[in-house]
VEXZABA-517713 format. One line per 8 residues: number of its first residue (from 1); for each residue x, y, z of C-alpha. Coordinates in steps of 0.001 Angstrom, whole numbers, always signed. Each point is the difference from the previous one (the first is absolute). Example, Ala and Ser with C-alpha at 12.3 -4.5 7.8 and 13.67 -1.06 7.14 Angstrom:
<sites>
1> +12300:-4500:+7800; +1370:+3440:-660
</sites>
This chain:
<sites>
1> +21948:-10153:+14252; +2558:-2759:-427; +3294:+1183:+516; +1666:-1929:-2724; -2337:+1698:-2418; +830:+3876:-1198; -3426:+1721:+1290; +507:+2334:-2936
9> -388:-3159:-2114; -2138:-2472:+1541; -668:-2105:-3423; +3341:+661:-935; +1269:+2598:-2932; -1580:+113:-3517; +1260:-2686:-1842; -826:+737:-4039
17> -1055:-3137:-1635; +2223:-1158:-2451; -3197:-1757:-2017; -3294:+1074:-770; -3066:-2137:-230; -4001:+20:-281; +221:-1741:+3318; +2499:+2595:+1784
25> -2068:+2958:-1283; -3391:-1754:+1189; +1766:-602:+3352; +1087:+3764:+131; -3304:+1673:-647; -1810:-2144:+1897; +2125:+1673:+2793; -775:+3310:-1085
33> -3866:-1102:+28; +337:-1796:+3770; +2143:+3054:+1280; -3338:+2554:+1314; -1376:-3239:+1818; +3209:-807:+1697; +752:+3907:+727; -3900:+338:+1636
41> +657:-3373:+1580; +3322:+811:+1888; -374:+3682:+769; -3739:+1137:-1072; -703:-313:+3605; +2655:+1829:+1472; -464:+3097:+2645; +1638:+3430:-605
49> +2599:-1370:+2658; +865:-3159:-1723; +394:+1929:-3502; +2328:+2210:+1286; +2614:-2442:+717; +2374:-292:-2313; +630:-3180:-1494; +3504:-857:+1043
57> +2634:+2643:+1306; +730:+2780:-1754; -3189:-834:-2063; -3199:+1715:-1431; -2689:-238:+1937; -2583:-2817:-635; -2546:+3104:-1170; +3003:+1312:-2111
65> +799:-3894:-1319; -3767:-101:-1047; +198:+3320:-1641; +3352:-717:-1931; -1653:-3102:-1696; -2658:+2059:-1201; +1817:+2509:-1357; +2708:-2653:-1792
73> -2760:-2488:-1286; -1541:+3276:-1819; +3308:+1202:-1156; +141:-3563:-1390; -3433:-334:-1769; +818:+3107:-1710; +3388:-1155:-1017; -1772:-3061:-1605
81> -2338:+1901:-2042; +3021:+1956:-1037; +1706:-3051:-1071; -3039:-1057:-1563; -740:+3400:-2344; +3570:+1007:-638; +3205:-1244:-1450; +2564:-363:+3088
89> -920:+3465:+1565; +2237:+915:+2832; -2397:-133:+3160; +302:+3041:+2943; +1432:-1188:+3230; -1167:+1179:+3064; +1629:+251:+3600; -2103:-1958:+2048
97> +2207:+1150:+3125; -1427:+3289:-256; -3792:-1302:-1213; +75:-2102:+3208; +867:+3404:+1948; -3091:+1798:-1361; -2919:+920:+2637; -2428:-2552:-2280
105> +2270:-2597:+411; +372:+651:+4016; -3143:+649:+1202; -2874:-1116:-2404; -1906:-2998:+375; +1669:-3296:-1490; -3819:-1004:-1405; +543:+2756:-2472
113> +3338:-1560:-1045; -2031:-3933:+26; -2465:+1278:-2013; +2514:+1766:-2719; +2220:-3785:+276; -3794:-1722:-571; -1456:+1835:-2990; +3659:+595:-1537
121> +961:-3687:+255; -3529:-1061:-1418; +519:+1945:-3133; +3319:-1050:-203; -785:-3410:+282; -2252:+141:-2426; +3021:+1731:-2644; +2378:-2191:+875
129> -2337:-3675:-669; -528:+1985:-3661; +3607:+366:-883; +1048:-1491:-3147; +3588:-2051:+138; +967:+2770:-2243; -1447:+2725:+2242; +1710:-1373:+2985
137> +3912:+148:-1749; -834:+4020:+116; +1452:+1895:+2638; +1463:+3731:+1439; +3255:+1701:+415; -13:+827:+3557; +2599:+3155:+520; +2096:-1960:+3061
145> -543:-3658:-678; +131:-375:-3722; -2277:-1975:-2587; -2272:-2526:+1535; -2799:-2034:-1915; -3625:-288:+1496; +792:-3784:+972; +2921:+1356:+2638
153> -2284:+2867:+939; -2734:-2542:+882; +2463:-1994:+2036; +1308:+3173:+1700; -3176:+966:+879; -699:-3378:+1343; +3093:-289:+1876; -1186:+3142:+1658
161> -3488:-753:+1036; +940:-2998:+1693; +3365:+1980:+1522; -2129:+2555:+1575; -2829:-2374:+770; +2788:-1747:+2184; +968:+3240:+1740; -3036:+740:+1554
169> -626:-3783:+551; +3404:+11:+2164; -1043:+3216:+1561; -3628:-1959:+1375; +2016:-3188:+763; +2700:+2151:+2266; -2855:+1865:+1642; -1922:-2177:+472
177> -2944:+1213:-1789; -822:-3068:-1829
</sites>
C-alpha cells in the first residue's frame, strides 16, 4: 500500500454528491451489480491462511471484510424497501464492530457471504432499475446520521463496494497474491 494513501481509505472518504442524475444512479448500481464478480475475482480463491490476514493494521480480517459487506449490503436492501413502503421511517443501526466479532463472521466460509452479496445484489438490482424519479427522492431517518434520500444511499453504498473492493485488492497486491 502506497504510503501517501490512508490504508483505511484507499479510494479516499465518501464524498456525497452534491447532484443527482439518471447517469450517476446508472453508474452506482451498476457497481452494486459488478461488486460479487469483483469480490469472487480478488479473494474467491483465497486459502484459510490468506483470509485470515487482516486487511491493513489494526484491520478485520479479509474473512471478516467479506462477512461485513454481507451483512451491510443486507442491512441496506432492507433499508430500501423501507424507504420504499413507508413515509421517512427511522431505520435500526447496527454495530458492525461487534457483528464482525461474531463466530459466523470469524470462522465461516466467505462463499456463504458471496453467495448472500450475489443473490441480494441481483434482486436489488433489479429494485433499484424499477425506481420511479419519484420513488428514488424517498428515503430513511437513520438514528446517528440523520435523513438521507435513496439517491445518497445508492452512492454510499457504491462508495463502499468499491472502498472495500480496494482493501482486499491492496491486501493481494502487498502479498503478493495477485
Amino acid at each position: 500500500m502506497s504510503t501517501a494513501t490512508d490504508p483505511r481509505y484507499p479510494i479516499g472518504r465518501f464524498a456525497k454528491p452534491e447532484l443527482h442524475s439518471a447517469e450517476l444512479r446508472a453508474a452506482n448500481i451498476a457497481t452494486l451489480e459488478q461488486l460479487p464478480a469483483k469480490l469472487r475475482a480478488v479473494a474467491g480463491s483465497w486459502s484459510d491462511a490468506q483470509l485470515e490476514t487482516p486487511y491493513r493494521e489494526g484491520g478485520w480480517t479479509a474473512r471478516q471484510l467479506i462477512h461485513h459487506i454481507a451483512d451491510s449490503h443486507e442491512n441496506m436492501a432492507i433499508r430500501f424497501r423501507l424507504a420504499l413502503t413507508e413515509d421517512w421511517p427511522t431505520i435500526k443501526a447496527y454495530e458492525e464492530q461487534l457483528w464482525a466479532e461474531l463466530a459466523d463472521a470469524k470462522s465461516a466460509p466467505i462463499e456463504l457471504s458471496l453467495r448472500i452479496i450475489e443473490a441480494g445484489h441481483a434482486r436489488l438490482v433489479m429494485l433499484l432499475r424499477s425506481l420511479t424519479e419519484e420513488q428514488w427522492q424517498r428515503g430513511f431517518n437513520h438514528p446517528v446520521n440523520g435523513r438521507a434520500d435513496l439517491q445518497t444511499v445508492l452512492a454510499l453504498y457504491s462508495w463502499h463496494s468499491r472502498h472495500h473492493t480496494a482493501h482486499l485488492t491492496e491486501l493481494a497486491k502487498a502479498k503478493g497474491w495477485q
